[in-house]
DOTI-536924 format. One line per 5 residues: number of its first residue (from 1); their letters; for each residue x, y, z of N, C-alpha, C. Coordinates in Angstrom, 1 decimal, decimal comma. Layout:
N
NUM> A> X Y Z X Y Z X Y Z; ...;
This chain:
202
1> XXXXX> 130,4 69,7 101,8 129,4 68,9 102,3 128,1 69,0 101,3; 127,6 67,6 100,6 126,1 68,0 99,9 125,3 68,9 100,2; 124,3 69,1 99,9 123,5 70,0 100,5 122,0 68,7 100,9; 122,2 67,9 99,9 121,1 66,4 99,9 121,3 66,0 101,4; 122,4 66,6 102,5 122,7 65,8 103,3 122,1 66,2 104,8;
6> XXXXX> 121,2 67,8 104,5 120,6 68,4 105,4 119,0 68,1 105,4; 118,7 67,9 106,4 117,3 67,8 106,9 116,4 68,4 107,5; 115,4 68,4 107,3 114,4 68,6 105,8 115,7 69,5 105,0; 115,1 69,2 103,7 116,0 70,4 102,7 115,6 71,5 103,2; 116,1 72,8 102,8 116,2 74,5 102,4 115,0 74,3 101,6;
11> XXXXX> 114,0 75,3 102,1 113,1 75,5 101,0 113,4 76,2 99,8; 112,8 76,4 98,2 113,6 76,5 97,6 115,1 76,5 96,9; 115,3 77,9 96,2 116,1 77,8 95,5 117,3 77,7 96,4; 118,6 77,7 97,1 119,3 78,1 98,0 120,3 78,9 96,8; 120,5 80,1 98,0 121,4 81,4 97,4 122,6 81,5 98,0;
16> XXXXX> 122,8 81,4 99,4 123,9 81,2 100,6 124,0 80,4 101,2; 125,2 79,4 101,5 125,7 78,5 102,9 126,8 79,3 103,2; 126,5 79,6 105,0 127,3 79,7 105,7 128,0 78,8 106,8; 128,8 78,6 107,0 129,3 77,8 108,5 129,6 79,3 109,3; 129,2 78,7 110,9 129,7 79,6 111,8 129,2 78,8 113,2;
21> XXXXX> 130,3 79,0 114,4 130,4 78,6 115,6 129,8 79,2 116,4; 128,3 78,7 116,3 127,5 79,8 117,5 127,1 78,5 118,4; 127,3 77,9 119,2 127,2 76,8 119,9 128,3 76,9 120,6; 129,5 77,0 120,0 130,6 76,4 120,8 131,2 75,2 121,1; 130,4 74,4 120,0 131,0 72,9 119,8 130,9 72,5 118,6;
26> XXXXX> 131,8 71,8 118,5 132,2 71,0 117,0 131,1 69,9 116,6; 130,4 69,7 115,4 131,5 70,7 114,1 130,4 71,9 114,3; 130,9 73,1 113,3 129,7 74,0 113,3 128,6 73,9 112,8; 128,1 75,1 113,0 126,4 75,4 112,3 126,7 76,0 111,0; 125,3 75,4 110,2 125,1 75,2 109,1 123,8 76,5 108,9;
31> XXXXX> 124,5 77,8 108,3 123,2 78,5 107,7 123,3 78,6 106,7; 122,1 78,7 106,0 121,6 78,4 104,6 120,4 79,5 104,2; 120,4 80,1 103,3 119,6 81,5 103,0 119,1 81,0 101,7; 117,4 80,9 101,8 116,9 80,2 100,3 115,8 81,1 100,0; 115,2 80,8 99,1 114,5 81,3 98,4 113,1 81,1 97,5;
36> XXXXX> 111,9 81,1 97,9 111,0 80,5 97,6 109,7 82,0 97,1; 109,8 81,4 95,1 108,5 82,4 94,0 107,1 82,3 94,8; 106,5 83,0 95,5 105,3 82,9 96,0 104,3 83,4 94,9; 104,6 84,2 94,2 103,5 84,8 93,0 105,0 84,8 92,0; 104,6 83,9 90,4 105,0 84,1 90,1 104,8 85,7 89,0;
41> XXXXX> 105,3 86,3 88,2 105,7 87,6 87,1 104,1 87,2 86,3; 103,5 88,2 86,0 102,3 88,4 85,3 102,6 89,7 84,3; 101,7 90,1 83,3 101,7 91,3 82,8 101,6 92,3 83,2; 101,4 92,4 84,8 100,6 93,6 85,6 101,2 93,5 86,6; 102,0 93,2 86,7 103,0 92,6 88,1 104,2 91,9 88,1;
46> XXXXX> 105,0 92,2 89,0 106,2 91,1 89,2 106,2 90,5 89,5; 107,2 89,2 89,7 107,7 88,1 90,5 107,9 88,3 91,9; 107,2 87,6 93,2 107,2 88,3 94,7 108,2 86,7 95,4; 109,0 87,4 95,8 109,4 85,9 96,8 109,7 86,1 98,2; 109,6 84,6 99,0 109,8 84,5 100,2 111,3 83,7 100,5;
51> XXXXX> 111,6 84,9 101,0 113,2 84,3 101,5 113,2 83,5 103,1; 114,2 82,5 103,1 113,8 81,8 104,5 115,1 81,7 104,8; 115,5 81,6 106,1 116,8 81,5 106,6 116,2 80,1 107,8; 117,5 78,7 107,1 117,2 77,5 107,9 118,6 77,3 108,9; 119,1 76,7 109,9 119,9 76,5 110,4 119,8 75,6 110,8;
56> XXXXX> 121,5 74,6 110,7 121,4 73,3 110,7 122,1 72,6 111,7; 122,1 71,9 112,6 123,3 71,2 113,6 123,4 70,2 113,4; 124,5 69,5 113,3 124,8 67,9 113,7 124,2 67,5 115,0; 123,3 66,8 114,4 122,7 65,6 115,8 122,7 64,6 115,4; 122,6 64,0 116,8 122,3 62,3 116,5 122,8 61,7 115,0;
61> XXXXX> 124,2 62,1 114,3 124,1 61,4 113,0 123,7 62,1 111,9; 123,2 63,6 112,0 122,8 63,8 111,3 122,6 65,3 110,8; 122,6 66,0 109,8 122,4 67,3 110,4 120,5 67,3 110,2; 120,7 68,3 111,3 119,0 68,7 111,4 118,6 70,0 111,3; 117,5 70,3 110,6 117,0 72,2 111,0 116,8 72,1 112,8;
66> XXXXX> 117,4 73,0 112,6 117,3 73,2 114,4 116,5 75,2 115,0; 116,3 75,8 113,8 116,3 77,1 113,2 115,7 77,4 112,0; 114,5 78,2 112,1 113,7 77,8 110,9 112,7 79,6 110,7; 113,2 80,6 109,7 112,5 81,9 110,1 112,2 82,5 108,5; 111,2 82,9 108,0 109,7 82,3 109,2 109,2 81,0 109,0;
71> XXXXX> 109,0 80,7 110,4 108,3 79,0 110,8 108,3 79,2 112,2; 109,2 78,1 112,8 109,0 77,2 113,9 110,0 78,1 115,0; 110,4 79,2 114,3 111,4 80,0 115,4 110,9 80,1 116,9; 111,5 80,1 117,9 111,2 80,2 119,0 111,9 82,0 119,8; 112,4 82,9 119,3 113,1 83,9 119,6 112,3 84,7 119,9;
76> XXXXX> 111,1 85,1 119,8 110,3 85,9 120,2 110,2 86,8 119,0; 111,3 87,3 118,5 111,5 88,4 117,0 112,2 87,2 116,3; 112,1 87,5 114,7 112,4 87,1 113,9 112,9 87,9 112,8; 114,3 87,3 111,8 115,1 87,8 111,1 114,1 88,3 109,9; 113,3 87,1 109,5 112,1 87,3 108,3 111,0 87,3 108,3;
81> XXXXX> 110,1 88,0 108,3 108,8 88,1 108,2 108,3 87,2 107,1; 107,4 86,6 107,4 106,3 85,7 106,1 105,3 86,7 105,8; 105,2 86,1 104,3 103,8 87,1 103,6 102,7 85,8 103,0; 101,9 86,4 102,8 101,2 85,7 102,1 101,1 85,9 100,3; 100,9 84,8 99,8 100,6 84,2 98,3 99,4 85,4 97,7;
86> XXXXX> 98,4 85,7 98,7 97,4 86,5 97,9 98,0 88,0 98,2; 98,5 88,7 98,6 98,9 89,7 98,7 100,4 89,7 99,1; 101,0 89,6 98,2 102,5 89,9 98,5 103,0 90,8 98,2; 104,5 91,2 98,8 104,7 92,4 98,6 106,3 92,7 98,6; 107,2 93,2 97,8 108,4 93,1 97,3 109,4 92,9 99,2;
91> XXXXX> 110,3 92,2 98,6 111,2 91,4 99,9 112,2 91,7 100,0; 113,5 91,5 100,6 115,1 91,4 100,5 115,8 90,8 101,3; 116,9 89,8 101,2 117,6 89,5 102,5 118,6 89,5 102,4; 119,4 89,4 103,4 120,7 88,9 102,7 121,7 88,6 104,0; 122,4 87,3 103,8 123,1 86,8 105,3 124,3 87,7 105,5;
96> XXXXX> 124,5 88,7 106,3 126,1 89,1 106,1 127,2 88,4 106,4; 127,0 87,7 107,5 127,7 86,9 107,7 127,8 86,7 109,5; 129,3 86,4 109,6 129,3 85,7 111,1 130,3 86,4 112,3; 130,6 86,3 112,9 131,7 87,1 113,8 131,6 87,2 115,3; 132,2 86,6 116,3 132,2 86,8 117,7 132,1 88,8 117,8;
101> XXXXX> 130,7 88,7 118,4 130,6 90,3 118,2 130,0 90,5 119,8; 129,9 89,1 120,7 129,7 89,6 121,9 130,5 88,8 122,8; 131,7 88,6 122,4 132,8 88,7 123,4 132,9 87,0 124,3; 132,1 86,1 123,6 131,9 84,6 124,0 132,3 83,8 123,4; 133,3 83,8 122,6 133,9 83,2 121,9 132,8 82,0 120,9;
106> XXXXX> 131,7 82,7 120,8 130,9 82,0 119,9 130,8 83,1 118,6; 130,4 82,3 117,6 130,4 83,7 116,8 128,6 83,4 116,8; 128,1 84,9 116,1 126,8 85,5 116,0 126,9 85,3 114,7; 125,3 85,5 113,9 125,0 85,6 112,4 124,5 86,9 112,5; 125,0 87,8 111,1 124,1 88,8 111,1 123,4 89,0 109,7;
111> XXXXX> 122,3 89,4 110,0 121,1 89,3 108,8 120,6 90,7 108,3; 120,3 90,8 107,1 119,3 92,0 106,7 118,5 91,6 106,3; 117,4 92,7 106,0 115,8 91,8 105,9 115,3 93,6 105,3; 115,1 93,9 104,1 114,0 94,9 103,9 112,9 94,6 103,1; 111,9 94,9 103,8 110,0 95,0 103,1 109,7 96,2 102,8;
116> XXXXX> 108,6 96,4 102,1 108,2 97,2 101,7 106,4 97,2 101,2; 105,5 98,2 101,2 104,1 98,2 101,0 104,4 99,4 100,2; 104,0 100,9 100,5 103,4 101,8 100,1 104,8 102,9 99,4; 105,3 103,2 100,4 106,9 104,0 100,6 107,7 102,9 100,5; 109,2 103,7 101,0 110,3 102,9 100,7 110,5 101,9 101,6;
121> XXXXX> 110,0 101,9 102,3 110,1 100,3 103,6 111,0 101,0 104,8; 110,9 99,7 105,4 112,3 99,4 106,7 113,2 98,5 106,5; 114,1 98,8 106,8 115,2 97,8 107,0 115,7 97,3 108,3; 116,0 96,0 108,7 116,2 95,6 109,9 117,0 95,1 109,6; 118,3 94,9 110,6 119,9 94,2 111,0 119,5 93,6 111,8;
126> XXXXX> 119,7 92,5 112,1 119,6 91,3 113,4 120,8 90,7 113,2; 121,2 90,9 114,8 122,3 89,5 115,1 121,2 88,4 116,1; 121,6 87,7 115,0 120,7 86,0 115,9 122,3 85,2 116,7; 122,1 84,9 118,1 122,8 84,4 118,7 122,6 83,0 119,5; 122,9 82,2 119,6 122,9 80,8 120,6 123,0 81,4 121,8;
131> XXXXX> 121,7 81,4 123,5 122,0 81,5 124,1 121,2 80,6 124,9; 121,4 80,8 126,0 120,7 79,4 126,8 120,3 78,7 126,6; 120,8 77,8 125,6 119,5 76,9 125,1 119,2 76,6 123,5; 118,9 77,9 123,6 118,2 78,7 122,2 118,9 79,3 121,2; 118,1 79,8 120,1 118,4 80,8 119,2 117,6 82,0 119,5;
136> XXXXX> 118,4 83,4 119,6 117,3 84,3 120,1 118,1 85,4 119,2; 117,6 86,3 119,2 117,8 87,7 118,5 118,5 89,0 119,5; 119,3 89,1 119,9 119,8 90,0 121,3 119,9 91,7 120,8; 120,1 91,3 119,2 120,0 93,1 119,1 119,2 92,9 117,3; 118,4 94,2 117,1 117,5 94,5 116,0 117,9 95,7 116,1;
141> XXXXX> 118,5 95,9 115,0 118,7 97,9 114,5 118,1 97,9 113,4; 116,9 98,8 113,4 116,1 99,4 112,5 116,4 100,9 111,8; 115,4 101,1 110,1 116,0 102,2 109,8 115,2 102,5 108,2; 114,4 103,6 108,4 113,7 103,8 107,1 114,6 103,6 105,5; 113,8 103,0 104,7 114,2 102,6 103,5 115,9 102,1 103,9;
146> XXXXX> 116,7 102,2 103,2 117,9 101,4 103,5 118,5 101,4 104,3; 119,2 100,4 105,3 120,8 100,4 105,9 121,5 99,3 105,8; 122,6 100,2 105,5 123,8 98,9 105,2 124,1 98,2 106,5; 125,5 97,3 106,3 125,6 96,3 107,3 126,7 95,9 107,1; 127,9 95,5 107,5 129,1 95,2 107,6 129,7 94,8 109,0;
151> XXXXX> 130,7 93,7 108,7 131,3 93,8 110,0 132,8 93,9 109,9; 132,7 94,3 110,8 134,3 94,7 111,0 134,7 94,2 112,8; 135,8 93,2 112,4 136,2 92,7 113,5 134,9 92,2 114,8; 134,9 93,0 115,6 133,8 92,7 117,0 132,7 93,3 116,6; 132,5 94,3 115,7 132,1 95,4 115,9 131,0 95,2 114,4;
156> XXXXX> 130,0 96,0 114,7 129,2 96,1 113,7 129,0 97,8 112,9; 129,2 97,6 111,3 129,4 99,2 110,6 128,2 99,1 110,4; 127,0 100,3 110,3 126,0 100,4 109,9 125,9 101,8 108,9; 125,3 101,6 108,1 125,1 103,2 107,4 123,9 103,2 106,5; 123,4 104,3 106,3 121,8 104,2 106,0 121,5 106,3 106,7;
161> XXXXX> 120,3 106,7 106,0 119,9 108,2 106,1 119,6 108,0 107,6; 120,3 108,8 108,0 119,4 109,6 109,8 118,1 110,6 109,8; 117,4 110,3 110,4 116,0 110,8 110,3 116,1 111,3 111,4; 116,0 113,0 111,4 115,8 113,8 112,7 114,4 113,8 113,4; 113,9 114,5 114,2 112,5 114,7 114,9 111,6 115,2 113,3;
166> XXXXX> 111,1 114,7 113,1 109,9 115,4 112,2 111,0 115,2 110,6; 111,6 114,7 110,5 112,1 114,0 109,1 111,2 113,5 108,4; 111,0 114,0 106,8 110,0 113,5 106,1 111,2 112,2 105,5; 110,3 110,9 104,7 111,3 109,7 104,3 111,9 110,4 102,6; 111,3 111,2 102,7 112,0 111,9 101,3 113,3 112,6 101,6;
171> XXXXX> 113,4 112,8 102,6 114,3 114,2 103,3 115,4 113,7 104,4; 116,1 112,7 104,4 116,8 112,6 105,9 117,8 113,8 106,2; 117,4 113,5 107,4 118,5 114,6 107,7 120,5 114,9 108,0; 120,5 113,4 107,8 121,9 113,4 107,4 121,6 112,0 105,8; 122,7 112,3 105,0 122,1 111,5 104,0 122,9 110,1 103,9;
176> XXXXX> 124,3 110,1 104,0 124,8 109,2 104,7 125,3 108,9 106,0; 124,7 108,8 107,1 125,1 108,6 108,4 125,6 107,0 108,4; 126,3 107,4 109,2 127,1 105,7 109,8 127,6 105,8 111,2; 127,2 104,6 111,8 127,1 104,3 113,5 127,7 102,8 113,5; 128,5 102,9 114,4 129,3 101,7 115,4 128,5 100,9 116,1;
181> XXXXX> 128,3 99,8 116,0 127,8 99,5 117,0 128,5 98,0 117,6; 128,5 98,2 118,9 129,8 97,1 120,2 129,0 96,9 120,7; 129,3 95,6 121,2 128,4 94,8 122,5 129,8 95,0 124,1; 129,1 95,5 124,8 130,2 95,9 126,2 129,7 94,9 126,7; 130,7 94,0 126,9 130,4 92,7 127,8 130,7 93,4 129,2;
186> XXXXX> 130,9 94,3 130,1 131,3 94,2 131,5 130,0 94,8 131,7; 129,0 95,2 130,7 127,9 95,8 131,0 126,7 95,0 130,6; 127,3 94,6 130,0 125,6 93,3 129,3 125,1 93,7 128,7; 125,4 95,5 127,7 124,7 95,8 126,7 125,4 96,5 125,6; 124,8 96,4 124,6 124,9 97,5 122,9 125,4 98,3 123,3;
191> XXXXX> 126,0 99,2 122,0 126,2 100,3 122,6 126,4 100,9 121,0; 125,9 101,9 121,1 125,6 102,4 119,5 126,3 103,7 119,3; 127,5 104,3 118,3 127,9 105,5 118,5 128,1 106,1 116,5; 127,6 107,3 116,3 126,6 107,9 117,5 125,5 107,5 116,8; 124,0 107,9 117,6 122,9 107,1 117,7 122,2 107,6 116,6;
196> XXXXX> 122,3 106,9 115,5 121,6 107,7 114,2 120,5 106,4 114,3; 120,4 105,3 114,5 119,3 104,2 114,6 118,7 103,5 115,4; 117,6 102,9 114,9 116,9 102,6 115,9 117,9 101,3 116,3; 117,3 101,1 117,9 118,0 99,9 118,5 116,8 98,9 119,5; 116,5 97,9 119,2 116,1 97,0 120,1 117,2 96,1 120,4;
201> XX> 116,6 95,8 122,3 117,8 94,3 122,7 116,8 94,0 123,4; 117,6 92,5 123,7 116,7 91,7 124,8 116,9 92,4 126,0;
């Protein structure tokens, strides 16, 4: 399918199209991971950009942004943070991809997102899911300077340093940890094994 055929266009450059069935009705959804120079490379500085993740549905004839981060999201949390033009500050994203990871025979998108200012940043995993309605975010696993992201089958692989009580970001205290993380549908929640990261859910 064009890309000339989605509306409004992907801001920027576009880096990823994904299809994935998070609705539960035909045809699927359209994500698209772009890319927009906010400051361009100087003598004294780099090139800073703003990555945006759009999502698209067939409506009425047509596909439409229906999903828009950062913009017009309605989820309460968002996959991307926006910066500003006068002070920017190095970015990363990247779509991993898609997978029924909570047991509804829809599939979920999952995202990484790391920023950075002073130190090595944070990294955030979001799975963004279709639910009542909406597009909402049901789980955010956070985690100083890097974590990976993979999926496997239902199930989400995470790995990245474990930071004990009083862990300096120089110092984790396991250096490669890796944690499971399942959605227990008979219980309505996450379930993280074992608990080396942070976890928000709705």
């Amino acid at each position: 399918m064009p890309l000339s055929s989605l509306s409004p266009a992907p801001p920027g450059a576009v880096k990823k199209v994904l299809y994935a069935e998070m609705t539960g009705e035909k045809p699927d959804q359209i994500a698209v991971y772009s890319l927009v120079v906010v400051s361009k490379q100087t003598p004294n500085a780099p090139a800073f950009t703003q990555p945006y993740l759009t999502i698209y549905s067939y409506t009425a004839g047509h596909w439409a942004a229906v999903f828009h981060s950062p913009g017009s999201s309605k989820t309460g949390r968002s996959p991307i943070a926006g910066q500003s033009s006068r002070m920017p500050f190095p970015k990363r994203f990247r779509l991993v991809g898609a997978a029924v990871l909570m047991g509804n025979g829809r599939q979920q998108l999952v995202t990484s997102s790391w920023s950075t200012g002073a130190d090595c940043g944070l990294t955030a995993v979001d799975v963004l899911a279709y639910r009542h309605g909406r597009y909402r975010i049901p789980l955010k696993v956070s985690d100083f300077c890097g974590l990976g992201a993979t999926i496997s089958g239902s199930r989400l692989v995470l790995s990245g340093g474990y930071y004990g009580h009083n862990a300096r970001l120089c110092c984790p205290t396991i250096q490669n940890a890796r944690a499971v993380v399942r959605y227990d549908g008979a219980a309505g929640k996450w379930q993280e094994q074992p608990k080396y990261f942070s976890i928000q859910t709705e």
